[in-house]
LUMMI-330645 format. One record per residue (C-alpha): y, z, x. Coordinates in steps of 0.05 Angstrom, whole numbers, plus 5000, padded with zeros to 4 digits. Layout:
<r py="Y" pz="Z" px="X"/>
...
//
This chain:
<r py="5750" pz="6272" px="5203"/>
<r py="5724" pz="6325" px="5160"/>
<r py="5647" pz="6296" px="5150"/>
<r py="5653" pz="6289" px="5222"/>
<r py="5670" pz="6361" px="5245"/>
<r py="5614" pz="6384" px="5193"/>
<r py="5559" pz="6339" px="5221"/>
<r py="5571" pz="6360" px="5293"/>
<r py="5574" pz="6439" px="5285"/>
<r py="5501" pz="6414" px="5234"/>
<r py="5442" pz="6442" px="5274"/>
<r py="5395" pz="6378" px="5294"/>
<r py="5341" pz="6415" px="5255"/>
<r py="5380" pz="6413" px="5195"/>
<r py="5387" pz="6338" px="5195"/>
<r py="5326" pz="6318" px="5202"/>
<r py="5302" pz="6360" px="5149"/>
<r py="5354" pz="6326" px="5100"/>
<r py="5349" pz="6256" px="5110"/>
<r py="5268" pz="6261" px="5121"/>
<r py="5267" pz="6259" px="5041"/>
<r py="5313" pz="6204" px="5031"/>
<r py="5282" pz="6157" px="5084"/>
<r py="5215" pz="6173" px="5052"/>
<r py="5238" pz="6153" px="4980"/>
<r py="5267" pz="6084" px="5004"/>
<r py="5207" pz="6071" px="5029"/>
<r py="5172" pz="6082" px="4970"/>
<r py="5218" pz="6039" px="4937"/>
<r py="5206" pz="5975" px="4990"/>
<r py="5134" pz="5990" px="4976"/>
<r py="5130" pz="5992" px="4897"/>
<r py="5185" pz="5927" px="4906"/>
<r py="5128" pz="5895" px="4939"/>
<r py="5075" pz="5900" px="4900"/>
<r py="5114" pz="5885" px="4841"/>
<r py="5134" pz="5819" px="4871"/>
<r py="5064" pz="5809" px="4894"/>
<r py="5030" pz="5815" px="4823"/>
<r py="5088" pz="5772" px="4787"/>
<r py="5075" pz="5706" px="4835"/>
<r py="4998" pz="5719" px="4818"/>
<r py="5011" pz="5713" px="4753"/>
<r py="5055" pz="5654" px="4746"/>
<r py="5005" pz="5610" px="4787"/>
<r py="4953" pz="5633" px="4737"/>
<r py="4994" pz="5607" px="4684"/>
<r py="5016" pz="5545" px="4720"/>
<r py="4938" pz="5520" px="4730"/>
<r py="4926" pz="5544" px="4669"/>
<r py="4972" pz="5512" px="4636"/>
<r py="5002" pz="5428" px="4638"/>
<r py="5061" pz="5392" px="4614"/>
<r py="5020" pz="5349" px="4557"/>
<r py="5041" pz="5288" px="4518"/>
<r py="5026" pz="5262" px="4450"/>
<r py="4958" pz="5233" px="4475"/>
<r py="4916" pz="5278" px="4499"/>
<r py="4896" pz="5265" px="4564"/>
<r py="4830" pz="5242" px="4584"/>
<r py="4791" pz="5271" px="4647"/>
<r py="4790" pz="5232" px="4712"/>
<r py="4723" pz="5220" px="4744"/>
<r py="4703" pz="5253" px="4795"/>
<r py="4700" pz="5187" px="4839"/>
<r py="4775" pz="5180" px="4825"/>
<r py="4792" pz="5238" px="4863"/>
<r py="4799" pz="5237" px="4942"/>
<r py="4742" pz="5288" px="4973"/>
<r py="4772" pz="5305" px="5030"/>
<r py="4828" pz="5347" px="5021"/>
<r py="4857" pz="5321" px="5096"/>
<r py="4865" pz="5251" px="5064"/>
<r py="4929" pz="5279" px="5021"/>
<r py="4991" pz="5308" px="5033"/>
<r py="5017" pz="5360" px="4984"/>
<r py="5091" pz="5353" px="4962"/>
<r py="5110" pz="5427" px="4959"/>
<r py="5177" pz="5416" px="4928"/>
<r py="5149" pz="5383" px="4864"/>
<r py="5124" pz="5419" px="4807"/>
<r py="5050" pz="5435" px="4805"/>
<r py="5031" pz="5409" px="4737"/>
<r py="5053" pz="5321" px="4729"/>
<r py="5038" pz="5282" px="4675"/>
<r py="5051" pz="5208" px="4690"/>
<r py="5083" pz="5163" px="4635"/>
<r py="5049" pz="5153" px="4567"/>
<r py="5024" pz="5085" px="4576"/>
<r py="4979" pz="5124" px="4637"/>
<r py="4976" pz="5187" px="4603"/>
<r py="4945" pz="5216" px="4664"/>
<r py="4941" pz="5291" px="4675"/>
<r py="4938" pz="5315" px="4753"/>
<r py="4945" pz="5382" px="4789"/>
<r py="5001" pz="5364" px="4839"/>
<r py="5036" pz="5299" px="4868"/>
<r py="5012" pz="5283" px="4931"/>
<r py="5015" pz="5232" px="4982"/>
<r py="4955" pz="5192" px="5002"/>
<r py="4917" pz="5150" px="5048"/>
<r py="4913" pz="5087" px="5018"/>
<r py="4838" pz="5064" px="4994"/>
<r py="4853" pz="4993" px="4984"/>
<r py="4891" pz="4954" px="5047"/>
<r py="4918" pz="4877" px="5031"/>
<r py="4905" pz="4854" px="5104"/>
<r py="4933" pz="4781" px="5100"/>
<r py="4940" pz="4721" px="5100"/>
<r py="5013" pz="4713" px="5121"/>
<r py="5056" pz="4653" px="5079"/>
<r py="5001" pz="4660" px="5035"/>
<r py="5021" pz="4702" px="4971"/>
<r py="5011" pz="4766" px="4995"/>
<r py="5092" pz="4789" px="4969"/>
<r py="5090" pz="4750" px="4902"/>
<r py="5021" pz="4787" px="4895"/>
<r py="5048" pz="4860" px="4911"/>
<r py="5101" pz="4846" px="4863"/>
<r py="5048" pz="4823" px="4802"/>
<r py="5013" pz="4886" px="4824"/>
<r py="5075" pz="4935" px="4810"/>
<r py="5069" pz="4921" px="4736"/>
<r py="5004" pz="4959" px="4731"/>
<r py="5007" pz="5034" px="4724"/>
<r py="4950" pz="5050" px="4762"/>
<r py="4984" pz="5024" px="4834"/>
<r py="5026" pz="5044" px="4880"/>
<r py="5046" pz="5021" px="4948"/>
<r py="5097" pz="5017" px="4999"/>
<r py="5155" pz="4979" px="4992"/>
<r py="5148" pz="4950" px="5058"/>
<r py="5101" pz="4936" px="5116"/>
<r py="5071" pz="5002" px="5147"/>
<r py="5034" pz="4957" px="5213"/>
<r py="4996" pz="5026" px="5228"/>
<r py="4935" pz="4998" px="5244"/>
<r py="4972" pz="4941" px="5287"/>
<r py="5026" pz="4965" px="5324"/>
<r py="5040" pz="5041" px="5311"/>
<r py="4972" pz="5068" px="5309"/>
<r py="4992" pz="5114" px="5362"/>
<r py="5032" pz="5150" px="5315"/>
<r py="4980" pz="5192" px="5286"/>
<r py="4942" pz="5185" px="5219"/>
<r py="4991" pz="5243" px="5189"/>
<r py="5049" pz="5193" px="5200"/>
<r py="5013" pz="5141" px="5167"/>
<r py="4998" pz="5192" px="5105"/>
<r py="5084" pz="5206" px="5097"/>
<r py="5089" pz="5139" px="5097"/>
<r py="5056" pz="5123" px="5031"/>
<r py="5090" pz="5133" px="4956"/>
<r py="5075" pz="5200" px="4913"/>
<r py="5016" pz="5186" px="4871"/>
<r py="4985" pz="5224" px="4820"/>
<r py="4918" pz="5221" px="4781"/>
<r py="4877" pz="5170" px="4795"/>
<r py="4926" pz="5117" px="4821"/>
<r py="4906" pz="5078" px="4871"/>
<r py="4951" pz="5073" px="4940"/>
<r py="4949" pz="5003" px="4963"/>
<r py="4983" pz="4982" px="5027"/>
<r py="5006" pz="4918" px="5045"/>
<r py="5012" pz="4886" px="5124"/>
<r py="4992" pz="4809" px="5129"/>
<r py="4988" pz="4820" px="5204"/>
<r py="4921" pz="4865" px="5194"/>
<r py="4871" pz="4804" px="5189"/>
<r py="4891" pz="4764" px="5260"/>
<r py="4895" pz="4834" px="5293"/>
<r py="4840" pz="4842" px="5340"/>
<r py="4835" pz="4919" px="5344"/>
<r py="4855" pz="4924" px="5267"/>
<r py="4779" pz="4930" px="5245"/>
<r py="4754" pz="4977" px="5283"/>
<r py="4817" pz="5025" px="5266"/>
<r py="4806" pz="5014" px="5194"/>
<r py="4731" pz="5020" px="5196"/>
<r py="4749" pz="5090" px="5233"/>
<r py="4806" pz="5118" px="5189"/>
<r py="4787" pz="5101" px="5123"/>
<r py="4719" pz="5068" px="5125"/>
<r py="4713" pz="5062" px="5046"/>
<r py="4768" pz="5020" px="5041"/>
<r py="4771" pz="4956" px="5002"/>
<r py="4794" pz="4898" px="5031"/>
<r py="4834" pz="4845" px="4994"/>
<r py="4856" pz="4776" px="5035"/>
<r py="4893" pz="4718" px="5001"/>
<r py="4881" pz="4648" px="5023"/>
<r py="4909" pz="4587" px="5008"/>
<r py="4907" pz="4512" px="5032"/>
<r py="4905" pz="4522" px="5109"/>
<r py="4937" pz="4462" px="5118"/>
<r py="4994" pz="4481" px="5076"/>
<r py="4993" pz="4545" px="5103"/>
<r py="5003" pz="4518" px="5173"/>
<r py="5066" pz="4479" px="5154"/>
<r py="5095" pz="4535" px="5115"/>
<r py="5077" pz="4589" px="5179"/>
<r py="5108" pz="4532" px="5224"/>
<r py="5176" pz="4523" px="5176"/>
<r py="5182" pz="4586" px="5185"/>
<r py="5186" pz="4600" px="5244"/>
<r py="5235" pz="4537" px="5255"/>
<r py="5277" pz="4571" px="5200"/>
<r py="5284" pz="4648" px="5227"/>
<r py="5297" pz="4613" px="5306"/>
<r py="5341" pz="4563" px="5281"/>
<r py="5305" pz="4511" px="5319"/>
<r py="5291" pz="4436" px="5306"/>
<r py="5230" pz="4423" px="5274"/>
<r py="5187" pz="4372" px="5305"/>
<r py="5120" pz="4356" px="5273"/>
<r py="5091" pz="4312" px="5336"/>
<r py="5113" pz="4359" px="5386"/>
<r py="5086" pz="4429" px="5360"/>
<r py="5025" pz="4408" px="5332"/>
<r py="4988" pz="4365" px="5373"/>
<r py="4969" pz="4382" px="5438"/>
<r py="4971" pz="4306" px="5462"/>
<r py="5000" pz="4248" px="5430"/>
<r py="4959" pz="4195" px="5462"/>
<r py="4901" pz="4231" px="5448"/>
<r py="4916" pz="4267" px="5375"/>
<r py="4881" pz="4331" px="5383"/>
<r py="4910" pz="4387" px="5348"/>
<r py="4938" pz="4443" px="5393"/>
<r py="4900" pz="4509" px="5372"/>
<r py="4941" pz="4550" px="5413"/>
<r py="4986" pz="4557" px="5370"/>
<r py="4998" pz="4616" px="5323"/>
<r py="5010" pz="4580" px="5264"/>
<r py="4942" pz="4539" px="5269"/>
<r py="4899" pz="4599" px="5286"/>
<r py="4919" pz="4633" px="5233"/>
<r py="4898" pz="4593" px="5183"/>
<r py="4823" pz="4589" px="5227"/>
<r py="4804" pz="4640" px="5170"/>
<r py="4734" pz="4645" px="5185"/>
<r py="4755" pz="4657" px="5263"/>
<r py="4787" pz="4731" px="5247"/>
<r py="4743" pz="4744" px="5181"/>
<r py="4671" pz="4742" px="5233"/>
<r py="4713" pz="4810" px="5270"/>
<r py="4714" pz="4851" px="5202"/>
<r py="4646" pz="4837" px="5174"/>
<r py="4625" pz="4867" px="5236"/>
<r py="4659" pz="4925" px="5212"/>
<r py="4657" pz="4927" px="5139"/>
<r py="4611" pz="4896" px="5085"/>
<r py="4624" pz="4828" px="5046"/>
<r py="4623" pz="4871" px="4979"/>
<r py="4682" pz="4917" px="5007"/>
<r py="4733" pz="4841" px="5008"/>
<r py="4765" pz="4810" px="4954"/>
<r py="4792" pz="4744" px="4972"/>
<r py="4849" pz="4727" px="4912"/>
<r py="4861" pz="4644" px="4919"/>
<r py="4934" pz="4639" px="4935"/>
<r py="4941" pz="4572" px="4912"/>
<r py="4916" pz="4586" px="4839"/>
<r py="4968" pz="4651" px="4844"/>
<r py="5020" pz="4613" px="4823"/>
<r py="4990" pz="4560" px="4782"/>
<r py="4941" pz="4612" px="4740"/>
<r py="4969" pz="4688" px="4757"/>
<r py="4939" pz="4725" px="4706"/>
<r py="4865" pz="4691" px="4715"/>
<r py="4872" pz="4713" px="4787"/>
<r py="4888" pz="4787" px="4783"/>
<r py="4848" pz="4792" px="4730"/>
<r py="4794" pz="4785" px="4779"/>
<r py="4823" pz="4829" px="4828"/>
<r py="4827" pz="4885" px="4769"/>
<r py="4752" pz="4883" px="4763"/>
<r py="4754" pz="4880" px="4833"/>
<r py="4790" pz="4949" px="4839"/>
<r py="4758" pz="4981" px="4774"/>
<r py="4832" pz="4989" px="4732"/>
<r py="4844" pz="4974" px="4669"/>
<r py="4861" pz="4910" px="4646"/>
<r py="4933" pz="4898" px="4628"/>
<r py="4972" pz="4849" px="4670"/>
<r py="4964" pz="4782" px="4619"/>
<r py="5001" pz="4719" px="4622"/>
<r py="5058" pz="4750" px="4579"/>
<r py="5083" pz="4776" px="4637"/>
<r py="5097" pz="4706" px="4661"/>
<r py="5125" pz="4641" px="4660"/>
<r py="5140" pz="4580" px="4699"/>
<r py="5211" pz="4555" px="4700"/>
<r py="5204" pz="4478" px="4695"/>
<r py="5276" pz="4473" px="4722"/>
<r py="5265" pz="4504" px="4788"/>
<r py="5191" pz="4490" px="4799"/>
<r py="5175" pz="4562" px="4802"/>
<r py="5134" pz="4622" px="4784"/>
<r py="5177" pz="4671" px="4748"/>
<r py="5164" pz="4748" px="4738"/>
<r py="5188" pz="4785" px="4672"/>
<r py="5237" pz="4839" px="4676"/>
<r py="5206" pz="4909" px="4653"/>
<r py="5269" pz="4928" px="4617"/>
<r py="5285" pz="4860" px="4607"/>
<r py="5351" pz="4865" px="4643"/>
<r py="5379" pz="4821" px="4697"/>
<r py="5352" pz="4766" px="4731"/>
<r py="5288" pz="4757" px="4741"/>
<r py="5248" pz="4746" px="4806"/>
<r py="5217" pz="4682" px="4815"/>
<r py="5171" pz="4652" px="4868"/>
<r py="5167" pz="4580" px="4883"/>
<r py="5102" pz="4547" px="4898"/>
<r py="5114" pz="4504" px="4958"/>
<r py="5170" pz="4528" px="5002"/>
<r py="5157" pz="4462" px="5044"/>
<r py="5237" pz="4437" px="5064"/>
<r py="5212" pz="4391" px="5114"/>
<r py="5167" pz="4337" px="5089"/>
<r py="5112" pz="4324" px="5145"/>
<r py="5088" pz="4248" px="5153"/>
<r py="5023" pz="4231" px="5125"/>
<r py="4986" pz="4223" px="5189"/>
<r py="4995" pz="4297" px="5200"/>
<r py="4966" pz="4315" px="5143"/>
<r py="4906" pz="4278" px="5156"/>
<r py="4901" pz="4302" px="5231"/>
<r py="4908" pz="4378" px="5204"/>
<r py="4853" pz="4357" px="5140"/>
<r py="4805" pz="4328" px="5192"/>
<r py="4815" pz="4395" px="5235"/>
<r py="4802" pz="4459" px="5181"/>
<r py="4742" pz="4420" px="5155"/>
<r py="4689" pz="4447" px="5186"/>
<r py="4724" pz="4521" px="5199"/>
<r py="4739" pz="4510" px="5123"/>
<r py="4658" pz="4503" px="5114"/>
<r py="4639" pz="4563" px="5152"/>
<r py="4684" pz="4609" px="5107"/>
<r py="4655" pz="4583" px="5051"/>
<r py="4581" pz="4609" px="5070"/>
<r py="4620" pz="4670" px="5096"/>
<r py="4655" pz="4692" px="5037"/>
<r py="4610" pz="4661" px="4988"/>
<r py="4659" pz="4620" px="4952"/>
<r py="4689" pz="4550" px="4945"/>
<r py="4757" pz="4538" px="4948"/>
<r py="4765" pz="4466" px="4943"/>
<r py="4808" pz="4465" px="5005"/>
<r py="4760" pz="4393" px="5031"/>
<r py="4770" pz="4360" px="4976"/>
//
């Protein structure tokens, strides 16, 4: 009780006179704490840009058209380090890790290739993607263009962000969204046989609602009469030049790639070849990176590591053989659709023959 007693007989003049010099030095002290603080976190970021986490190669400079010039196209990861190096076989020097708009969009076709030719894609360094389908520009383009941008993988350098949903190309608003968002995008479609196409689309669709299939009854609108019905999903989508007429009216013909889905699996590496030119990277996916297994009739994808089984794609999925007049119903039917996407795209695919 003693401090007590004292500081209530103290005269209020008094006190203020003896704590008015302590109070000022703590202040003092917060300042000079401050500035201190202040100077030392200028000085690391100096030496952070200054400054990179190198490899044995030195690292070659990225053009300036590999770099994204708006700054609202990329989202900064501030939890990652500021200075990346990707792996030596890149040996790729960038500022930070960031996530991107994509500048190169596979839009379709569905039952087509477009999975078997994500997965060639993931050996090269220079891509990334999404594991799975984003459908922003179909069905949740009301969720903003920054939700889009979280959506995409960290990239760094001058990889390219690809995104992958088949249901782009038969979407009717999908070109005008794309053309609006990222109007320098490059477009890349794989076709294949659209009568093939058709029967894989409509086996399907059998398979995942565990119906009966039934050639006769789905695809022809009469059977007296043997017209094809073209109502139906499966056949429209395979009406390339139908959805391809929306997007040129968007985009120009130099901005698609069309990668032949039938030669995919027969000729991989011949095919993205073409689409690395396509895309300006580097070439380095060769046919060492596949083979076919003659047992199973399929297209099979090396391991990186070499571990485990590896992933292999078979080139007709048909389970249902379709009779012979079908064939030449659906053959008679994409011929002249099959024509006009030739002069449209400007190349033959043998589809008539």
């Amino acid at each position: 009780m003693f401090p007590y007693d004292v500081l209530r007989f103290w005269p209020q003049k008094q006190l203020r006179k003896f704590f008015a010099p302590i109070f000022m030095l703590f202040s003092l002290f917060l300042c000079g704490l401050f500035v201190s603080e202040k100077e030392r976190f200028v000085q690391d970021s100096k030496e952070n840009n200054a400054s990179y986490l190198g490899t044995k190669a030195k690292p070659r400079t990225l053009h300036q058209s590999d770099l994204l010039r708006e700054t609202s196209e990329i989202f900064y990861l501030d939890s990652e380090p500021q200075n990346v190096v990707a792996d030596d076989q890149l040996q790729v020097v960038t500022s930070r890790p960031a996530k991107r708009l994509p500048s190169v969009l596979v839009i379709g076709v569905k039952k087509s290739g477009t999975r078997a030719l994500m997965e060639f894609l993931r050996f090269h360094p220079d891509v990334c993607a999404p594991a799975n389908e984003i459908h922003y520009f179909s069905r949740n383009y009301y969720k903003g263009l920054d939700w889009y941008r979280r959506q995409m993988p960290v990239s760094v350098g001058n990889q390219i962000t690809l995104e992958r949903t088949r249901a782009y190309f038969t979407n009717r608003d999908a070109p005008a969204r794309v053309a609006q968002e990222i109007p320098g995008a490059r477009l890349i479609v794989v076709v294949r046989n659209p009568v093939l196409r058709s029967l894989l689309d409509y086996t399907s669709q059998c398979d995942r609602n565990k119906s009966k299939v039934s050639f006769r009854d789905s695809f022809f609108w009469s059977n007296i009469t043997g017209f094809i019905d073209m109502s139906r999903d499966f056949v429209q989508t395979s009406m390339y030049v139908k959805f391809l007429v929306n997007w040129l009216n968007y985009f120009k013909l130099d901005q698609f790639h069309f990668v032949n889905g039938d030669m995919l699996y027969k000729n991989p590496s011949h095919e993205l070849g073409r689409l690395e030119i396509f895309l300006n990277l580097r070439n380095l996916i060769s046919s060492d990176y596949f083979y076919h297994n003659t047992s199973g009739n399929c297209l099979c994808v090396k391991k990186h590591d070499c571990q485990g089984r590896p992933h292999c794609f078979t080139d007709n999925k048909l389970k249902y053989r379709p009779p012979s007049y079908l064939l030449r119903r659906l053959r008679d039917f994409f011929h002249p659709f099959n024509e006009k996407f030739y002069k449209q795209t400007k190349q033959h695919f043998s589809w008539n023959v």
